[in-house]
Phi, psi and omega in degrees: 000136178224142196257123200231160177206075180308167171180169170104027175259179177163218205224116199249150158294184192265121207118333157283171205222126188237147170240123173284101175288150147210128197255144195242107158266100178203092201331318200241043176323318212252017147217062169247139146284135168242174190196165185248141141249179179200158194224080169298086219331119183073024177247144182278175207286138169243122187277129192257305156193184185202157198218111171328203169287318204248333169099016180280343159230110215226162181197156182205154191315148128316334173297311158302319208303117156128336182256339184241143185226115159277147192183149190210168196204090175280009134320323182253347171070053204208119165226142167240174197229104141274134201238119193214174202027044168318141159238210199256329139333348168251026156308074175226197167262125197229140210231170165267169164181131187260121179260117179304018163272144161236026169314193162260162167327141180233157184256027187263190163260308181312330173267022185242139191294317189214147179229165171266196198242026136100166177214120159324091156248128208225111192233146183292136158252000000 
């Protein structure tokens, strides 16, 4: 079983910048693909980015590309989402999520193994 626990979410004006942690209790962190998603109220779960095992392979939302950088420190069993020029469209609930795989990143919420229990990012305009 693996237990995933995000943080580093809060509420930034629009132009600011927040980094998202997700700690992974998992012996063998470093043969997970992890991913990020977000869930906007009355919206299905949107994959935002994903990082291989190893970090040799990474992808991100069109939406985000050029504003959000995935990045993981498989020593600390931990990957982040640093999030910069927020804008208020990007509000959501934002979650983690672990793939037992050493395939490439995947973007779906349904093919990922395990999730976390998510953090409110709430940005202003």
């Amino acid at each position: 079983q693996v237990q995933l626990v995000e943080s580093g979410g809060g509420l930034v004006q629009a132009g600011g910048s927040l980094t998202l942690s997700c700690a992974a209790s998992v012996r063998t962190f470093s043969s997970y693909t992890m991913g990020w998603f977000r869930q906007a109220p009355g919206k299905e779960h949107e994959f935002v980015a994903a990082i291989s095992w190893s970090a040799g392979r990474i992808m991100y939302a069109d939406s985000v590309m050029g504003r959000f950088t995935i990045s993981r420190d498989n020593a600390k069993n931990t990957v982040y989402l640093q999030m910069n020029s927020l804008k208020p469209e990007d509000t959501a609930v934002y979650y983690c999520a672990a793939d037992f795989d050493f395939g490439p990143p995947l973007r779906t919420w349904v093919d990922y193994d395990y999730w976390g229990q998510g953090t409110q990012v709430t940005v202003s305009s």
